[in-house]
C-alpha positions as CSV (number, residue, x, y, z in Angstrom):
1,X,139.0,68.1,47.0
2,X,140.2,71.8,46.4
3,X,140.2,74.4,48.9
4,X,137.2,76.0,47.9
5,X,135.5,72.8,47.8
6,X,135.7,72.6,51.3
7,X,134.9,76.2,51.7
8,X,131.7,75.7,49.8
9,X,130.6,72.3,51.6
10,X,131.2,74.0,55.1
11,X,128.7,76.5,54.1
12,X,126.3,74.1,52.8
13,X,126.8,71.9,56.1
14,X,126.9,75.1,59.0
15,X,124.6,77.4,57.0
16,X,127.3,79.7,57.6
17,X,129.7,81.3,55.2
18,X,133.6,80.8,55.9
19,X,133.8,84.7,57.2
20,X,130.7,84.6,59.6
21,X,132.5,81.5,61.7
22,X,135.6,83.2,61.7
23,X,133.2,86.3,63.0
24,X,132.2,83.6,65.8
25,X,135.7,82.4,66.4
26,X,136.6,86.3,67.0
27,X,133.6,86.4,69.1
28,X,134.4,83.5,71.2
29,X,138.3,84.2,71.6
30,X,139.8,81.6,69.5
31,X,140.4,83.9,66.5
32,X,141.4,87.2,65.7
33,X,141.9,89.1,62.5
34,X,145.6,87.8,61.7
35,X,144.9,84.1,62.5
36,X,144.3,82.1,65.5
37,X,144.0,84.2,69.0
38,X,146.9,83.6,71.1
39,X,148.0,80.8,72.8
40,X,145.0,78.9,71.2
41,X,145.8,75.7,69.3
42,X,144.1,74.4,66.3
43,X,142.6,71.8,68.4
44,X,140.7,74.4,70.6
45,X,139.1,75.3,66.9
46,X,138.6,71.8,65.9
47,X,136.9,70.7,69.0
48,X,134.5,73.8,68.8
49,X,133.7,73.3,65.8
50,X,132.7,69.6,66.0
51,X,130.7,70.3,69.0
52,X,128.6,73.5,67.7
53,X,128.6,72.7,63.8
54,X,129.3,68.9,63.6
55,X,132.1,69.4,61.4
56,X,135.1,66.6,60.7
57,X,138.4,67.1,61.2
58,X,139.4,68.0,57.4
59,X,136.6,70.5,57.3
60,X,137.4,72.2,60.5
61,X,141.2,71.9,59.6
62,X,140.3,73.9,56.2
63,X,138.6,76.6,58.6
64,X,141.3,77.1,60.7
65,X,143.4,77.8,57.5
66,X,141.0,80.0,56.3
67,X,141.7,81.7,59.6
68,X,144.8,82.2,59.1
69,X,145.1,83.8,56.3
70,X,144.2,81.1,53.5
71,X,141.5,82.4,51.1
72,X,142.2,81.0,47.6
C-alpha cells in the first residue's frame, strides 16, 4: 500500500483529513509544526491514536510520518 493510500484510508476511517489530526496532535502536545513535540515518542502518538480514532499500528505509524515531515 503506498503512502497516500494510507493517507486516504485514515481519512475515510477518522473522518479526519491527515493535517486536522496533526492540528489535534499540536493541540494535545504530542506534535508540533517540525515533527513530534519533544521528548514524545511515537508510541505516545500510536497509543492516542488507537484509543481516540481506533487506528492500527501501520496507520497510526503512517501519521506519525506525516508528522514529521512526510507528505508525498
Amino acid at each position: 500500500m503506498s503512502f497516500q493510500a494510507y493517507m486516504t484510508n485514515i481519512e475515510a476511517k477518522t473522518g479526519q483529513s491527515p493535517a486536522a489530526l496533526h492540528a489535534l496532535a499540536i493541540d494535545k502536545g504530542l506534535a508540533d509544526e517540525k515533527g513530534l513535540a519533544s521528548g514524545v515518542k511515537a508510541g505516545q502518538v500510536i497509543d492516542w491514536l488507537n484509543a481516540d480514532f481506533d487506528l492500527g499500528h501501520g496507520h497510526a505509524m503512517g501519521l506519525v510520518a506525516y508528522f514529521k515531515g512526510k507528505r508525498a
